[in-house]
N, C-alpha and C positions, 0 to 999 in steps of 0.2 A: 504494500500500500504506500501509496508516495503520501510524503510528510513533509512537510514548509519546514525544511530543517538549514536549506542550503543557502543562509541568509548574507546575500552578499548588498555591501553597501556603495553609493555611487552617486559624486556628483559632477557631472558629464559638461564636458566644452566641446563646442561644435566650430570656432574660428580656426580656417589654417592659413597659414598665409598661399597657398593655392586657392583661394579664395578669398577675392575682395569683399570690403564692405568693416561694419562696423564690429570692433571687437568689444562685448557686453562684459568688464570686468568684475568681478564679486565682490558684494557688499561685507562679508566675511571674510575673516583673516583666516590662516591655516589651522591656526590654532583652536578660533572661535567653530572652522567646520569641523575639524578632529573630536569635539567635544560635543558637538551637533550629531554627531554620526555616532558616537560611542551611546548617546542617550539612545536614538532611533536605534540601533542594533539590540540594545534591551528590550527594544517596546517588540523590535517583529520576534526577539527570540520566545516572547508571551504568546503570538498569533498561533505557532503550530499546533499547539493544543489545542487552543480554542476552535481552527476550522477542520481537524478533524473531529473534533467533539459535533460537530454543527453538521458537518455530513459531506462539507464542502469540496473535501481532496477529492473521497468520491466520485461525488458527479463531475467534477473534473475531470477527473481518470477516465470515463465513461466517455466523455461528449469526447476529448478530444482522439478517444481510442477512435471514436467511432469516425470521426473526421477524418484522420489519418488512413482507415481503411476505405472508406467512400473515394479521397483524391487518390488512394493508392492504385484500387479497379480503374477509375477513369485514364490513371499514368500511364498503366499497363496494356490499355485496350488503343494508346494513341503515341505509341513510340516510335514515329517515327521521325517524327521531328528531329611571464613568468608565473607566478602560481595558477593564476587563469589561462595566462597564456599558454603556457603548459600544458594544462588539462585539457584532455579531452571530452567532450561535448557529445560526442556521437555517439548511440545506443548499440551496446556490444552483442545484439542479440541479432541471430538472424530472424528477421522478420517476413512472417509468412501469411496466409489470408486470416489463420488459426490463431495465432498468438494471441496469448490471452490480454487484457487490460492490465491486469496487474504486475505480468511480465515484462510489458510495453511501454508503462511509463513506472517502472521500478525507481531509475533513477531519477531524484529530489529537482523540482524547478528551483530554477535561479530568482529569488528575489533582490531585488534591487530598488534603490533608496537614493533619492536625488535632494540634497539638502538645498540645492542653486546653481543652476547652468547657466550655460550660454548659449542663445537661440541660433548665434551664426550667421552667415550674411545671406540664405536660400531660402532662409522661409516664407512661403507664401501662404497670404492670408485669403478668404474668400474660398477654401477647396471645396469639391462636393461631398456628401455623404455618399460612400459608394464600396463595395465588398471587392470589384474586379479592381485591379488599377493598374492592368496590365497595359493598356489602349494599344494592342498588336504589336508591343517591343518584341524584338526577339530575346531570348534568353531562357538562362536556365529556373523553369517555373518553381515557387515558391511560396508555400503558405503560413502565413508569421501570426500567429495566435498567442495572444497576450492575456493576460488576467492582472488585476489592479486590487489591490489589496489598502484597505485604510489601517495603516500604522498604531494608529490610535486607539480605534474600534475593535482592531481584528478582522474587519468584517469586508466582504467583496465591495467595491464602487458602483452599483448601480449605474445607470446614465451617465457615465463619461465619456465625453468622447476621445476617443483615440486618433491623432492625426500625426499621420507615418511621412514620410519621404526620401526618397536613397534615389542614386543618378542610375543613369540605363547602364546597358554594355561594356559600353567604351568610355563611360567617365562622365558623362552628359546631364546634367536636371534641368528639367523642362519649368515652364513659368517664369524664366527668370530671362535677363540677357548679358552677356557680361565677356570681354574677353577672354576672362581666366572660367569658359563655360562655354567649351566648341565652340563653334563660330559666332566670335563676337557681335557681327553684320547681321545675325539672321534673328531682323525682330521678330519674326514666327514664334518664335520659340516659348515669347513671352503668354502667347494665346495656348499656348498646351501643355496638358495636366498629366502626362504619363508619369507611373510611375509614383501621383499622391494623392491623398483621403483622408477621408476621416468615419471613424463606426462605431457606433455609441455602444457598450459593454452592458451583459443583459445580466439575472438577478443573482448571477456567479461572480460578477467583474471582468465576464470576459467579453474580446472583440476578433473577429479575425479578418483577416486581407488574402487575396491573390493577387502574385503580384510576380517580377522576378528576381533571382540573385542580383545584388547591385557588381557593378563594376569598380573598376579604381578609377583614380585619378591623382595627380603628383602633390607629395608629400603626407597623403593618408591613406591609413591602411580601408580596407571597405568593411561598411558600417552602412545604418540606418538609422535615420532623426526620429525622436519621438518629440511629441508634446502632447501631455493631457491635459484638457478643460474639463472643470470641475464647474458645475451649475449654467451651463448654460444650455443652449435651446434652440432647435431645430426650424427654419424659417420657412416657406412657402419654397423659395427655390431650390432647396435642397443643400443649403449653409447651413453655420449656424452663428449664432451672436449671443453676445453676454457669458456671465459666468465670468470664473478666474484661471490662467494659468497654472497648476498646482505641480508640472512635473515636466522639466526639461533635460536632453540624453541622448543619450548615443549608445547602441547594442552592436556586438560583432560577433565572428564566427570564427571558428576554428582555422589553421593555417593552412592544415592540412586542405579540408574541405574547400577554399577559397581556391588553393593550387587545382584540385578536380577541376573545378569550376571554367577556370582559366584559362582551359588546357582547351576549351571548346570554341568553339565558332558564336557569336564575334565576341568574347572578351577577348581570343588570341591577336585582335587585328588590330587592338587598343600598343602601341610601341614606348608608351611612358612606364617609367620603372615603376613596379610593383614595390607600394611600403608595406614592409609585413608588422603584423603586430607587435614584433619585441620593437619594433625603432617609432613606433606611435605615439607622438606625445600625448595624447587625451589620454590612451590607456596605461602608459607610465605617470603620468601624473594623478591619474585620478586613481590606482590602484594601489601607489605606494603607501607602504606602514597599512593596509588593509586589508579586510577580507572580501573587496571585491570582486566580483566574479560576474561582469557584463558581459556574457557572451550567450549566446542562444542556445541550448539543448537542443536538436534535429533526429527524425531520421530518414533514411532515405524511402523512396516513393515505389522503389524500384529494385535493380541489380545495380545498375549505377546513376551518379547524379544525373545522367539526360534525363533520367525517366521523373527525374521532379524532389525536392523537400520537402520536409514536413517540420516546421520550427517554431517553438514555445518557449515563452519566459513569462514568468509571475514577478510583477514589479510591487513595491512596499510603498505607496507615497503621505505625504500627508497633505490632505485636502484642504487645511485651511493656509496652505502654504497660496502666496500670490507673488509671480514674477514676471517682468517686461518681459516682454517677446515682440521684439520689432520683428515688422517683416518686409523683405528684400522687394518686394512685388504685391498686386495686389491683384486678384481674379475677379472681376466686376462681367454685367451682364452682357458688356462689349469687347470683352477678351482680355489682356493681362494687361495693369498699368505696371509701370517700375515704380516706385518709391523712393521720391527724392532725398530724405532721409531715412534711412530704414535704423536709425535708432526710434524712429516712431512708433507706437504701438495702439493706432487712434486710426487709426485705418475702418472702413467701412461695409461689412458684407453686402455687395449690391448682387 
């Protein structure tokens, strides 16, 4: 039976300098988060009892067995298409139609604890509420199932929504326009959403996405942005507005797995150096002197990564937490504006 034992703590920066724009520095001193994180690690180390006691691992183990075998028949029926760092991530089991639930997700999700990020210079505000967000990139397909966890409560988040976004193939995020962001010239790019969303989490805390393995690009290892909204609210066009930001991050994956990955059509066509996780500053800074452990639990879909992932993490946040989140760009009902300052965070769901 999996138990909320694997309580890793995290608080995630998203500036590189391979990407322009504003870098959002912390109102916390090292010290001040060192002390912030050492409380929060006591609060989630309280939670594993209380959501097994509730039932909650459970149907967790269930829904997401059950997801994992549903995307695995479809994979198979259409092939033809340091301490963290260290560890591996991948499920030692061979997985077959039979495998039972508790075999399957034996090992513990990663929870994760964001005391104050930094939003980064790509986020775009305005995305739709949406499960696909594949919009026909090529790549290797990937399903990233999250669960949110209140710190304080013990207890799943309800109605949050989860808004994801990682670059295509070859290094790329769309909605945005930027020289250091493939072709600087191609204001297109500003008008399209591949690759980002948002999906509000049901009465377990969970959300999930199709989507695909992101690519690299220079001076970061590959990763995907998170940010949860806490209270807010779903609009006519399928935004949302209001509410607070309560949880900003960055999630990665194994080395091994990302070399699979790589080795395929078209991340191979991408010729900028590949940053692997040991030389990552987010993840060396945000994991030293801790028990962090940001990186996603998967398993494969298939016999090998063509045939598709299957990736889960259980994040710890706390809801009454509120931070800026400027964003780079904005998705309005007439296609992408940029954001002349994108330290702004007054931007307007249209």
């Amino acid at each position: 039976m999996v138990l909320l034992s694997k309580l890793a703590i995290l608080g995630l920066a998203t500036f590189s300098a391979a990407h322009p724009g504003a870098h959002e520095p912390s109102s916390m001193t090292h010290v001040q988060k060192r002390e912030f994180l050492k409380g929060a690690k006591r609060s989630l180390d309280q939670c594993a009892g209380h959501l097994e006691r509730r039932g909650i691992n459970t149907r967790i183990e269930a829904r997401r067995a059950a997801a994992y075998e549903e995307y695995r028949k479809q994979s198979l029926q259409s092939r033809d298409y340091n301490p963290s760092v260290n560890t591996s991530h991948h499920s030692s089991l061979h997985v077959t139609p039979g495998t039972s639930e508790d075999e399957l997700f034996a090992k513990n999700p990663v929870c994760i604890l964001s005391p104050e990020g930094e939003i980064g210079p790509f986020w775009v505000k305005g995305e739709m509420l949406r499960h696909d967000v594949r919009d026909g990139q090529p790549g290797i397909p990937i399903i990233l199932d999250g669960q949110f966890i209140d710190i304080e409560t013990c207890e799943p988040i309800q109605d949050l929504y989860w808004d994801v976004w990682n670059c295509n193939a070859t290094g790329v995020y769309s909605g945005v326009q930027s020289d250091m962001n493939g072709n600087g010239e191609d204001a297109s790019n500003l008008d399209k959403m591949f690759l980002r969303g948002i999906q509000k989490t049901d009465a377990d805390g969970v959300a999930q996405f199709k989507s695909i393995f992101p690519g690299h690009y220079d001076g970061r290892s590959t990763h995907v942005h998170v940010v949860a909204h806490v209270g807010a609210y779903a609009l006519p066009n399928n935004t949302i507005a209001g509410g607070n930001v309560a949880h900003i991050g960055q999630l990665f994956f194994d080395q091994d797995l990302i070399s699979a990955v790589e080795a395929n059509y078209p991340y191979n066509t991408n010729n900028v150096t590949i940053t692997k996780n040991t030389a990552d500053h987010v993840i060396q800074d945000e994991t030293e002197d801790t028990a962090s452990d940001p990186f996603f639990e998967y398993a494969l879909l298939g016999d090998s990564v063509q045939d598709g992932i299957f990736a889960w993490v259980t994040m710890g946040i706390n809801v009454s937490a509120s931070y800026d989140a400027s964003n780079a760009a904005t998705l309005t009902r007439n296609g992408g504006v940029m954001n002349s300052n994108s330290n702004s965070a007054d931007s307007v769901n249209m």
